[in-house]
N, C-alpha and C positions, 0 to 999 in steps of 0.2 A: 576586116575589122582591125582591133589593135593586139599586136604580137606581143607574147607575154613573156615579159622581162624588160617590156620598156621602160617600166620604172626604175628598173636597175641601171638600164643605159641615162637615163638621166638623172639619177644620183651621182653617177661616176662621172657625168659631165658636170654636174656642181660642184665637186670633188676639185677635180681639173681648174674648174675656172677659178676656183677659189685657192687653187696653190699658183696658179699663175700671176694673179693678182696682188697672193701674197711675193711672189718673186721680183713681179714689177714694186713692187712697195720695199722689197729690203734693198734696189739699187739706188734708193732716196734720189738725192739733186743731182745736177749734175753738177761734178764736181767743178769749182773757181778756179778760175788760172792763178796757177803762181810764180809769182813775179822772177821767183830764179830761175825757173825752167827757161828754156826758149822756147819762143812759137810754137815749130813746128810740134815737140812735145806736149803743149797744153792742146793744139790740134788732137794730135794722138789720141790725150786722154779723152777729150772731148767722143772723137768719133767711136770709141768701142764705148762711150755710156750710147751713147746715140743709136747705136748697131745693136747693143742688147736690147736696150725698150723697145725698139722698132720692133725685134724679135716676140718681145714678149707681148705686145699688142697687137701683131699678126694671129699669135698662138690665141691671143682672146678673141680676137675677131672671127676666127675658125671655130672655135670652141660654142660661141655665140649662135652661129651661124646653124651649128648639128643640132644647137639647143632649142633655138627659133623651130626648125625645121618638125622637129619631134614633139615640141608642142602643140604646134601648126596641125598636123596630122593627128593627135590626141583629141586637141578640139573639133578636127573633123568629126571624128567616131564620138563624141559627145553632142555633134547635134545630129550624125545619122539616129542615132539610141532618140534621143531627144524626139526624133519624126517622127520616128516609127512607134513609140510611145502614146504620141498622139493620135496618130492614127488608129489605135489600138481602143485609144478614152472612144473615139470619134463610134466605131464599131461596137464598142457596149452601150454606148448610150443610145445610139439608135435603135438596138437591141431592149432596150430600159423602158423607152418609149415610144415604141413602138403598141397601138390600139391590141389591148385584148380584147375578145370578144368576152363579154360576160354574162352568165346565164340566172336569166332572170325566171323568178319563183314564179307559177300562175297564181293568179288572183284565187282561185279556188282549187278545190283539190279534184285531181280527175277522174275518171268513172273508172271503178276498178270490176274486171272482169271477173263473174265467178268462178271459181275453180270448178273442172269436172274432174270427173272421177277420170281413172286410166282405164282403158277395155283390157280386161281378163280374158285372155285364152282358156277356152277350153277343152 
């Protein structure tokens, strides 16, 4: 079944994803070339913005990846529970009705046997 604290593991990966997301979102654009640098400079800049996003949407893609995984497996055990549930309705209801026998009254009332006495030892 499901190990308990999984909830906690995927908090902590919402957590995660959502500080990474914010980290991808404070590198904004990439930065414009400007015109007094040379080339190879605005290269430069270019490749370390390039080199951290890549980073940080490797790190979301991983993050994604543990996320899918353990949700994946939760909804497994949400529809083993699910089965076995029904399986469960399936076994009382057949239980439910299932034919009782019912005992029916006679039409008349039946011959009652007189009482005798008990024999006394003597």
């Amino acid at each position: 079944m499901t190990k308990i604290g999984t909830g906690e593991f995927i908090y902590d990966l919402q957590k995660k994803i959502q500080q990474a997301q914010a980290d991808l979102n404070q590198l904004g654009e990439p930065v414009s070339e400007i015109p007094e640098l040379i080339l190879s400079a605005n290269l430069l800049r270019s490749n370390e913005y390039l080199s951290k996003t890549n980073e940080k949407k490797s790190e979301l893609l991983s993050m994604y990846e543990q996320y899918s995984a353990v949700l994946k497996n939760m909804l497994s055990s949400v529809f083993e529970i699910q089965y076995d549930l029904k399986e469960i309705l399936k076994d009382q209801s057949t239980m439910i009705s299932s034919p009782r026998k019912k005992q029916t009254k006679p039409k008349t009332k039946p011959k009652t046997k007189p009482k005798t006495k008990p024999k006394t030892k003597k």
